[in-house]
C-alpha positions as CSV (number, residue, x, y, z in Angstrom):
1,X,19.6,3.9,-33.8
2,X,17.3,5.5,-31.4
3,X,18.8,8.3,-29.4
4,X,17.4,8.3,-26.1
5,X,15.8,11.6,-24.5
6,X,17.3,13.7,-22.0
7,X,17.0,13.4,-18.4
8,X,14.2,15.4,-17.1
9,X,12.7,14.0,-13.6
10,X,10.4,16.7,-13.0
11,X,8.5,16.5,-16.5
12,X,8.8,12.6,-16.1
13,X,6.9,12.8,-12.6
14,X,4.2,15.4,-14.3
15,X,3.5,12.9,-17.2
16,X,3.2,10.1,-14.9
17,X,0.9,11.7,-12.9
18,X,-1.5,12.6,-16.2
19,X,-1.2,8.5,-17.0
20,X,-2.5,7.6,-13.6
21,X,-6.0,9.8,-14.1
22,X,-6.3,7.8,-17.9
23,X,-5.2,4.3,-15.5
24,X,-7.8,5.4,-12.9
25,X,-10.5,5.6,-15.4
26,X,-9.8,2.9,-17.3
27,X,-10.1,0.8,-14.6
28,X,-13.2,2.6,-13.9
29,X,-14.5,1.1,-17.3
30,X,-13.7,-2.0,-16.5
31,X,-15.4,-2.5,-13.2
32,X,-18.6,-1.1,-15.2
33,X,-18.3,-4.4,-17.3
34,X,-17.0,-6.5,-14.8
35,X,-19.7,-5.8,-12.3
36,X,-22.9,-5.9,-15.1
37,X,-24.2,-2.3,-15.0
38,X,-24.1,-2.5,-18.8
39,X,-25.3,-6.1,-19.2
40,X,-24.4,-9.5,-18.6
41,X,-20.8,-9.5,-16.5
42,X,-18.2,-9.6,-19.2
43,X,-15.1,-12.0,-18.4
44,X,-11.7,-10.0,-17.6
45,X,-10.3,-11.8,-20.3
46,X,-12.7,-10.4,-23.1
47,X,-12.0,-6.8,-21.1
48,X,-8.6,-6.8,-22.0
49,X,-8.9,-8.1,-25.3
50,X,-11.2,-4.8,-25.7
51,X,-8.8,-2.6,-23.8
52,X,-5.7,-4.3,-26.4
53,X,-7.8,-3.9,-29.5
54,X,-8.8,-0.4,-29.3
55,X,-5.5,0.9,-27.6
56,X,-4.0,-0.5,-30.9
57,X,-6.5,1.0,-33.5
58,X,-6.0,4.3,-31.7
59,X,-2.3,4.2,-32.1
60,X,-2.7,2.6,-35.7
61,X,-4.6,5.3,-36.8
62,X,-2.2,8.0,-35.0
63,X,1.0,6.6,-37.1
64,X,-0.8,6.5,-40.2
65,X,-1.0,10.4,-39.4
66,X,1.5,11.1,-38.0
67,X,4.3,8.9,-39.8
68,X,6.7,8.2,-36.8
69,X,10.3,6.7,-37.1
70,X,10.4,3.1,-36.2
71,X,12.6,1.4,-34.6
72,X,13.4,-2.5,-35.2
73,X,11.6,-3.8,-31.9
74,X,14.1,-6.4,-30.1
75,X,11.4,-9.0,-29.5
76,X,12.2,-10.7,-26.7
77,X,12.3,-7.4,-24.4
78,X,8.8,-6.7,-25.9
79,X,7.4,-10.0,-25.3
80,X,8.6,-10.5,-21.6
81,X,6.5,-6.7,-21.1
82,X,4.1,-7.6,-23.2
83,X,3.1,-11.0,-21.4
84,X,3.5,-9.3,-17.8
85,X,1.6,-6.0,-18.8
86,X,-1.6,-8.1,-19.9
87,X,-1.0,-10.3,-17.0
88,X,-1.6,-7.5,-14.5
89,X,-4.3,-5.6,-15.8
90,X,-6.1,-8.7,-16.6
91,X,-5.8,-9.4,-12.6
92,X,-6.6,-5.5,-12.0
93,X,-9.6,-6.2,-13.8
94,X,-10.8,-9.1,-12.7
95,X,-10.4,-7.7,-8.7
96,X,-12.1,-4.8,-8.8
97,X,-15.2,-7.0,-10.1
98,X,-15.4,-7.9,-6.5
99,X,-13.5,-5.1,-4.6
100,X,-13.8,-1.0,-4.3
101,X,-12.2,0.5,-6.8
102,X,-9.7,1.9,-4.4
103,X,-9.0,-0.8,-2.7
104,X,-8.1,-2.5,-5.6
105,X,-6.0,0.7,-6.3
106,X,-4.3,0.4,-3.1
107,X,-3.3,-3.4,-3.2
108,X,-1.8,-3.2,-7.1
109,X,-0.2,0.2,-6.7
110,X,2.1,-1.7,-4.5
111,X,4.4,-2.3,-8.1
112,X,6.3,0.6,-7.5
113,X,8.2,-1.3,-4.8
114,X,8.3,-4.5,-6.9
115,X,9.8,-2.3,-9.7
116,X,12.2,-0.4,-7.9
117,X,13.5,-4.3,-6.4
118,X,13.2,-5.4,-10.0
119,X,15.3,-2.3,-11.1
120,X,18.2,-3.6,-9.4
121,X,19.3,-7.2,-11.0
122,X,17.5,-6.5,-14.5
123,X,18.7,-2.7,-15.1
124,X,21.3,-2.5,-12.8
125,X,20.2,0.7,-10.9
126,X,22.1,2.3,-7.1
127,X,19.2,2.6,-5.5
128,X,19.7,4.7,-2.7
129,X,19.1,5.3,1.4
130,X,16.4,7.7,0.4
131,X,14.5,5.8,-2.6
132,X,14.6,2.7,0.0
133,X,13.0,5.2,2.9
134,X,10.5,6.6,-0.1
135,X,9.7,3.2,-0.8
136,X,9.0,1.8,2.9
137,X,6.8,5.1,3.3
138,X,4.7,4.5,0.4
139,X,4.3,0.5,1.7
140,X,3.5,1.4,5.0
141,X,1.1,3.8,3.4
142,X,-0.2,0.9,1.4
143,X,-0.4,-1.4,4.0
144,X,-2.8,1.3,6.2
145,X,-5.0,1.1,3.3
146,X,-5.3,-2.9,3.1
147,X,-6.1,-3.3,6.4
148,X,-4.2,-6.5,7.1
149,X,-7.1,-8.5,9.6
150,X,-9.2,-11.3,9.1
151,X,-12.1,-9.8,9.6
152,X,-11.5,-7.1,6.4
153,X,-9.3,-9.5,4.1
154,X,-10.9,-10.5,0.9
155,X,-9.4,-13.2,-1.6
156,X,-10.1,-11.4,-4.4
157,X,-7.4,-8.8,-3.0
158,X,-4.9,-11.3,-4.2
159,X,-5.8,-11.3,-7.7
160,X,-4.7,-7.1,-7.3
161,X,-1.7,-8.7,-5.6
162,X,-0.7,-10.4,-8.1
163,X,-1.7,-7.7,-10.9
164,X,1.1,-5.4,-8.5
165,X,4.0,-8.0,-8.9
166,X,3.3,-8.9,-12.6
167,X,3.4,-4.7,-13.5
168,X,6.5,-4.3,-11.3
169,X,8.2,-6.7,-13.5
170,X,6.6,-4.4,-16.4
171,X,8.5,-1.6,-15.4
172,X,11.8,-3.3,-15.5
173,X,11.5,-3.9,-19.7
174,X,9.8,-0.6,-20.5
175,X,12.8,1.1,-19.3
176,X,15.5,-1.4,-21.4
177,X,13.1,-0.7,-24.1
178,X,13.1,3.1,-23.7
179,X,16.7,3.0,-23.6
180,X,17.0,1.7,-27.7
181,X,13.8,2.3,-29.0
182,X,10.8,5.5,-29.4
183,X,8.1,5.6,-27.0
184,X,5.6,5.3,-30.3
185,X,7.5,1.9,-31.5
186,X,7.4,0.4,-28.3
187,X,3.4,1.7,-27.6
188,X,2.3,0.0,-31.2
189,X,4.4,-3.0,-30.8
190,X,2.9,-3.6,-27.5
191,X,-0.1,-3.2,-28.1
192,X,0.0,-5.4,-31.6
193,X,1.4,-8.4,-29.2
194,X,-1.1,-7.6,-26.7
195,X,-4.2,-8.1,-29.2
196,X,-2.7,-11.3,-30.3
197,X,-2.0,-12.7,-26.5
198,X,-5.3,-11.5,-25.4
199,X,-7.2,-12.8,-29.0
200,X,-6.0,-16.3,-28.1
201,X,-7.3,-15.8,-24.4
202,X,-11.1,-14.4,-25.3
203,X,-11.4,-17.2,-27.6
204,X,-12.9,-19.5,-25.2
205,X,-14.7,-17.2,-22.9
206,X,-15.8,-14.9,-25.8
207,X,-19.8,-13.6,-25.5
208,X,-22.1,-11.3,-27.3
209,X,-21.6,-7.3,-26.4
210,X,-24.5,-4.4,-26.3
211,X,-23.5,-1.1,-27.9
212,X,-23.1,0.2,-23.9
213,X,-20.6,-2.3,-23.8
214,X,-18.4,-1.6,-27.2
215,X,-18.3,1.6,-26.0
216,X,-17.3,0.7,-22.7
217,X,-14.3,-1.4,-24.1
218,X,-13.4,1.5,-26.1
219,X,-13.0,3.9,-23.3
220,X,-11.1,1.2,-21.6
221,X,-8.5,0.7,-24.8
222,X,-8.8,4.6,-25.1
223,X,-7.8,5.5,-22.0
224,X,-5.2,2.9,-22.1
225,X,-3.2,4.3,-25.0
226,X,-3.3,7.5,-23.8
227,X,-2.0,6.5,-20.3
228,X,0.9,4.6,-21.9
229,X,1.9,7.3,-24.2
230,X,2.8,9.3,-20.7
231,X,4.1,6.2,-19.5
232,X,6.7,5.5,-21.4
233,X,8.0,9.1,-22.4
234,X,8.1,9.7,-18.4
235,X,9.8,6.2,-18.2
236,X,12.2,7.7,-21.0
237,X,13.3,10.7,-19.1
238,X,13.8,9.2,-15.7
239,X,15.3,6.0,-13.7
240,X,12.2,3.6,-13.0
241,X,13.0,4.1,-9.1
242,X,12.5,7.3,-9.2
243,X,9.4,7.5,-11.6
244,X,7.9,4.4,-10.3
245,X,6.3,5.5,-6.7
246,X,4.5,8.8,-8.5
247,X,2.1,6.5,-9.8
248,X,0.8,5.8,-6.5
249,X,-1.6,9.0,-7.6
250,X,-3.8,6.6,-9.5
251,X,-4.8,6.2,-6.2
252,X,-6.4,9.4,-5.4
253,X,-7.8,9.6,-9.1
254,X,-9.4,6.0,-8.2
255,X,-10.7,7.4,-4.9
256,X,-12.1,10.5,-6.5
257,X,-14.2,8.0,-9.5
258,X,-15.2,6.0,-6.7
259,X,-17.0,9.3,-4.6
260,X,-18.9,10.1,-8.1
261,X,-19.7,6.9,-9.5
262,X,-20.5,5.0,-6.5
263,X,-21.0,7.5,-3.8
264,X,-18.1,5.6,-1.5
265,X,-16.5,7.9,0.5
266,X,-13.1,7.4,2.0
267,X,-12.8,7.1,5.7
268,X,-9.8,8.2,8.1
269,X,-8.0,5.1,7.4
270,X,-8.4,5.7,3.5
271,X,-7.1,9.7,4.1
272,X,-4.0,8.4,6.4
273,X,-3.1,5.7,4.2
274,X,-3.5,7.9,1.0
275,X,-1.0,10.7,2.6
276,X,1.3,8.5,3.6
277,X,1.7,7.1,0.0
278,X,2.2,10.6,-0.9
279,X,4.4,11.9,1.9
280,X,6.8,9.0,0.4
281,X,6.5,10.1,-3.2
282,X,7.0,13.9,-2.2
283,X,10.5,12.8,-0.2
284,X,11.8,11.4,-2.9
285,X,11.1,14.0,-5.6
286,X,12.3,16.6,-3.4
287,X,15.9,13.9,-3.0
288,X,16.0,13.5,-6.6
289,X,15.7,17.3,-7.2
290,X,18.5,18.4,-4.6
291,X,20.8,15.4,-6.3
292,X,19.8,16.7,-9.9
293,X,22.7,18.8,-12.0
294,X,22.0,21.5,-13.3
295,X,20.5,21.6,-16.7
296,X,22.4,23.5,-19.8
């Protein structure tokens, strides 16, 4: 039986914010090959199938080194996260095709919220005053950045939408998974079920690659595994409301990719909206930290 780790919110909001540079870049990858810079536009479909296949070979070849303890993987909690988790970065990938990068950003990092709602029927999680008053920051925060008018909407905003409610649901089974099982047996089982999901799904949009682009697809997997590694040891050490709005930093990470690759600079409403997200992450780390016992 797995033992699960100790609670340690501050080193659970550190590894979080690590996973949200790898997320940031990642994504980064993936707008390379979505948007043709490399060659022909690649399908978000075959993106994820690259970002599941080489995430797995990277962790394949770490347990053959490494020799971690397995756990037996309860199934159905790994193929309700599995499903969602490809769902939403298939959608993250496909919007930022057509969007900034930090737009994009903006719109899906609105999980958080969807998790921290989602925490409370599937975990069973008090959620407090103050995680409800984090929370409404951070939205407000993202709403600033969306620019809700008719003049600045874009449809393709709704495919990040929709990649923000199918990861909110993500974060719900990672933690019931980090509560029985190691954050290596639930990284290689997910990513073996994500290959297969996505293998089915490239098979009918599947095209030929340049080397630019297999090495594209490998960063994307890359930086994949190594952001869910953090993920799920931060998800291990914390409750998913609390961990959940730190990743809102993927944000800045996205903002800061988008200055050097693509010399877009954020504007007043991007900066506001930005520290808003944070000011709400901020207030509820310093909550958690007053409400935190002390450790032996």
């Amino acid at each position: 039986m797995y033992k699960p780790k100790a609670e340690n919110p501050v080193f659970a909001a550190l590894l979080i914010i690590v996973a949200c540079a790898f997320i940031a870049a990642s994504t980064l990858f993936a707008k390379a090959l979505g948007t043709g810079q490399f060659g022909a536009p690649l399908h978000p479909f075959q993106i994820s199938f690259g970002r599941f296949l080489f995430a797995f070979l990277v962790l394949g070849m770490a347990a053959m080194v490494l020799w971690p303890e397995l756990q037996r993987p309860h199934l159905g909690f790994h193929l309700a996260r599995t499903a969602s988790g490809w769902a939403g970065v298939t959608l993250m990938f496909a919007s930022v095709a057509y969007i900034p990068l930090a737009d994009a950003t903006a719109i899906s990092f609105l999980n958080p919220v969807f998790g921290m709602i989602l925490a409370i029927p599937l975990l069973g999680e008090r959620v407090g005053k103050w995680r409800w008053l984090a929370a409404l920051i951070a939205f407000v925060g993202a709403m600033i950045l969306l620019r809700p008018t008719p003049e600045s909407f874009q449809p393709a905003a709704l495919l990040a939408l929709g990649a923000a409610m199918a990861l909110g649901l993500e974060l719900s089974f990672i933690k019931k998974l980090t509560a029985r099982e190691g954050p290596f047996s639930i990284l290689l089982v997910n990513n073996a079920l994500g290959l297969c999901i996505a293998g089915v799904a490239v098979s009918f949009v599947w095209q030929s690659l340049s080397l630019s682009q297999w090495i594209l697809m490998a960063g994307v997997g890359c930086a994949m595994a190594a952001a869910q590694a953090c993920f799920v040891n931060a998800m291990a050490r914390a409750d998913a409301s609390f961990v959940a709005p730190f990743s809102y930093a993927t944000l800045i990470f996205a903002a800061g990719y988008d200055i050097i690759f693509y010399r877009v600079i954020p504007d007043a409403i991007t900066i506001l909206g930005a520290g808003v997200i944070i000011a709400g992450a901020l207030l509820l780390a310093w909550r958690e930290g007053l409400r935190a016992p002390p450790k032996a």
